[in-house]
Structure formats: C-alpha cells, structure tokens
N, C-alpha and C positions, 0 to 999 in steps of 0.2 A: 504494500500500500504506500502509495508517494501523495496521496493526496493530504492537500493542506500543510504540508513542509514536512511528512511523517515518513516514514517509511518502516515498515513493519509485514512477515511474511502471512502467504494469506494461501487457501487454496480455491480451484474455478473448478465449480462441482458440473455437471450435468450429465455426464457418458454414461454414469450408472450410479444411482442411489448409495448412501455408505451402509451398511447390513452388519450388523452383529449379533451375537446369541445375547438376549437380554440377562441370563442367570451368567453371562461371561462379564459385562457391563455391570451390572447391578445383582451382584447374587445374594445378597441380602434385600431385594426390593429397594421402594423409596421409603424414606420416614415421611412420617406425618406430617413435616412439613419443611421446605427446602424451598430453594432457590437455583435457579434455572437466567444464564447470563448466555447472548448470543451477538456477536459483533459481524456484521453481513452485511450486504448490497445487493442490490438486484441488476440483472443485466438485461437490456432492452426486450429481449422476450419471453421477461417472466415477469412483468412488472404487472401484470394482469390476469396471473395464472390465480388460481386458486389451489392450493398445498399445505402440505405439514414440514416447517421445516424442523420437528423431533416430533417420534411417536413412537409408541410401543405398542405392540399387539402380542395376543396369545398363540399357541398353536394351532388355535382354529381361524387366526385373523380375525378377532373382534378388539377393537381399540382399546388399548387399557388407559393411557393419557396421553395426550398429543397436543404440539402446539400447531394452531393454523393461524395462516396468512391470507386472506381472503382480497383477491387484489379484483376483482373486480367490484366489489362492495367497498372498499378498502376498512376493511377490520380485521383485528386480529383476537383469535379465540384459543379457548383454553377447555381442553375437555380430560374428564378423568371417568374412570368406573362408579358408579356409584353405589351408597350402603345399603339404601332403601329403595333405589333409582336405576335403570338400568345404567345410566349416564350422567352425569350431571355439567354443567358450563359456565361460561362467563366470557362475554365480548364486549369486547372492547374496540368502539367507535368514533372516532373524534376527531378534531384537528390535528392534533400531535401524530394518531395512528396513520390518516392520510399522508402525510411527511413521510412515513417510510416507504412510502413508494414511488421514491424518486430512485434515481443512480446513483446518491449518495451513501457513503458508509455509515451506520446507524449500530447503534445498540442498544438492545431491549435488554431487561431483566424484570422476569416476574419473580413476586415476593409469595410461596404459595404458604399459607396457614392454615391454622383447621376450621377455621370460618369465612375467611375470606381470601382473595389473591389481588394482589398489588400490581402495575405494571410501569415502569420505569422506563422512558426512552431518551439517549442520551444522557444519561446521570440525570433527566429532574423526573419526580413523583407526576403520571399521567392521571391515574384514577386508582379507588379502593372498589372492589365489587365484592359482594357476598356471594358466598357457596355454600350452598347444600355438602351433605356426611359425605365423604369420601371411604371405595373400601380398599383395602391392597391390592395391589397391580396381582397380577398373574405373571412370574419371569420366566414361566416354559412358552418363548415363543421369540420375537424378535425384535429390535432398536433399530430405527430406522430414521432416518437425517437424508430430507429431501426428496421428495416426492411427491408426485400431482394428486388431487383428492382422487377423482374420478375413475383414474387407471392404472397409477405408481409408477408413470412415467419419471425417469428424473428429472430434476431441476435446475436448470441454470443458472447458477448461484455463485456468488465469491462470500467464501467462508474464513473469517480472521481469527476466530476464537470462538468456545460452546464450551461451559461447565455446568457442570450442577453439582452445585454444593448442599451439602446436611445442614446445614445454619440458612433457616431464610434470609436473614439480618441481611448474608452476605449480598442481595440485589440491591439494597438500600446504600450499602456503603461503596458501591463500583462507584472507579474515577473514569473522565474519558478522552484520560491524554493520549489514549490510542487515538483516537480519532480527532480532539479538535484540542491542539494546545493552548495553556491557558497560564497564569501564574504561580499556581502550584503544582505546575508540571516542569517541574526542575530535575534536570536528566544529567550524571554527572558521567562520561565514560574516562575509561582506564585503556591507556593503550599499551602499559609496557606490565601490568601483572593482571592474570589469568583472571577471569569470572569466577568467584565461587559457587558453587554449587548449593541452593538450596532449599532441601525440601520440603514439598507441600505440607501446609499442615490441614489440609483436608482432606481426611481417608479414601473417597470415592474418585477424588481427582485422577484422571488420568493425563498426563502429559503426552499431545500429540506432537502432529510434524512441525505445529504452529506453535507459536510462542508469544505472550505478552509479561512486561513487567507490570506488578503495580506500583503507580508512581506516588501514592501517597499513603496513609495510613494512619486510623482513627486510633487516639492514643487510648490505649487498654489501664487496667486496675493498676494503680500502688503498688508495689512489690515489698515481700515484708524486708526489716532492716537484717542489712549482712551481719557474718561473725566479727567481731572484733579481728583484725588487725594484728600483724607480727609487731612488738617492740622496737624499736629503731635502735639504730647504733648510739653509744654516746659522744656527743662531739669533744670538737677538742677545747681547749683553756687557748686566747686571746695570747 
C-alpha cells in the first residue's frame, strides 16, 4: 500500500476464495465475545458485488457467523447462529458505511458483545446495535475470507490485515496509521540493528504473509513496586 505517503504489504484476493478447516482456525470456537479488525479496499469490480468478506459454515454449509458487505444497498451486516433463532443480525447502514465503497483503503472493526455489536470504521465509533442470544458456532466445517453471496464466487479484493481477537475492547482501541497518518503516528526505524521479534499477546492470532505494526498504545494498570535495590559501593573521602 503507497497510498497516502504509507507503504505497507497487502494481498489482491480474487482467483480463488482463502478456505481453511474452521477447528484448524478456531479449534476452541469463538468466545462470547471478540472482536473482529479488517483493513481492505475494493477494486473497480466489486464495489457493487454483494459478499462475505469472513464466514464460517458447518459441514452441511449452513452459516455459522459471517460478515457481509452489501454493495449494492451499500450496508454492511453481521450474522451469527442463533440460541433461540435460527439466525440472528445487525446492519449497518449509513453515511460512514456508504464510504466504504469507494477504492479507498478503509478499516472496519466490529466490537461483538453479548448484547450488542459495535462497528468502527477508520478508528471512529459508526453505531451501537442490539443483538438477540447468540449460540456456539459449529467448527466441523469451514472459514472462509471472500466470497460472492449468491455463488462463492471469489472476490476481488486487496486485503492488508484481518484479526480476530478474544478481547472485544480490542476494535475500540485500533489506531489507523496504516492507513491515514496522523500525529501520533510516530514511526521511529533502525537501520543498523535487527527488529526484534515480538510476540502476540493474543492466543488466536495468527500471523500471516501480511504484517502491521501498532503504532500506539492505550497505557494499561500501575505495576506493583519493585524489590529493593543492591546496596551501592561506598564512595571515597574528598
């Protein structure tokens, strides 16, 4: 990605949908409630398809939860299994969601809870919606990233990043100096000693071929006070 002064690796999906064993993905299922980050674009002709760009189904192909991009309505939805329901949802329709169906690079994160789901585009809060019981997915069956509603065509897509983290918090606190630099996107690089290396502290994350950094971070709890201290030397006499 070179847009906007940035440059950042990304991949151009469409020759064939990405497919995974959901219990390979997710073999503990989803928690009750998480958070779900996607950083993408559309390319001139998908910008009015109608698809899932993440879904899971069962072995039988019945949806378990999926997200959709509805480009010819332009809304974007949120479907899961439901406890009492066969289904349950939440769309999301508005100004903001319109905007993502330009050729610009965008980023969603929905905040999913056990009452409601949040949806975030570009780092600011779009809308709160309510949702009906949610029940556990089914992970004997498949994960799938990009695909046409209608036929599982794939999709045309440039894809920069997709996580789903166990903390919903985490769609709340995404920055988006991937995409549009700002003031506290202060980037320091090192040209003469090595990156370190280090890892995720979210269990499900998988690290793909893509990569972003986070460029800032919400400061966490107090830390309790250290041990005491070696004695120091005695100095000398004047």
């Amino acid at each position: 990605m070179k847009d906007n002064g940035i440059q950042s690796s990304y991949v151009r999906l469409g020759t064939s949908p990405i497919v995974q064993q959901t219990q390979d993905v997710f073999p503990q299922g989803l928690p009750d409630e998480y958070g779900f980050v996607a950083t993408f674009k559309f390319r001139k002709s998908s910008r009015r398809e109608d698809w899932y760009i993440w879904q899971i189904i069962d072995k039988y192909g019945i949806p378990q939860v999926s997200i959709r991009l509805d480009g010819e309505n332009k809304a974007l939805e949120y479907n899961a299994v439901g406890l009492t329901r066969d289904a349950v949802r939440v769309v999301f329709k508005n100004g903001p969601v319109n905007d993502l169906f330009d050729r610009n690079w965008h980023k969603i994160a929905l905040s999913i809870q056990s009452q409601t789901v949040s949806l975030y585009i570009n780092c600011k809060l779009v809308q709160t919606l309510p949702i009906e019981d949610r029940e556990n997915i089914d992970i004997q069956g498949k994960t799938v990233i990009g695909k046409r509603l209608y036929d599982s065509v794939p999709i045309d897509f440039d894809l920069q990043r997709m996580v789903i983290y166990c903390d919903s918090r985490h769609a709340e606190f995404e920055t988006c100096c991937d995409i549009s630099p700002g003031p506290d996107c202060q980037v320091t690089v090192v040209t003469d000693v090595p990156t370190p290396v280090i890892p995720s502290t979210v269990p499900n994350e998988q690290i793909g071929p893509t990569k972003t950094v986070n460029c800032s971070c919400t400061p966490g709890e107090k830390g309790e006070r250290g041990l005491p201290g070696f004695e120091g030397l005695r100095g000398q006499k004047p």
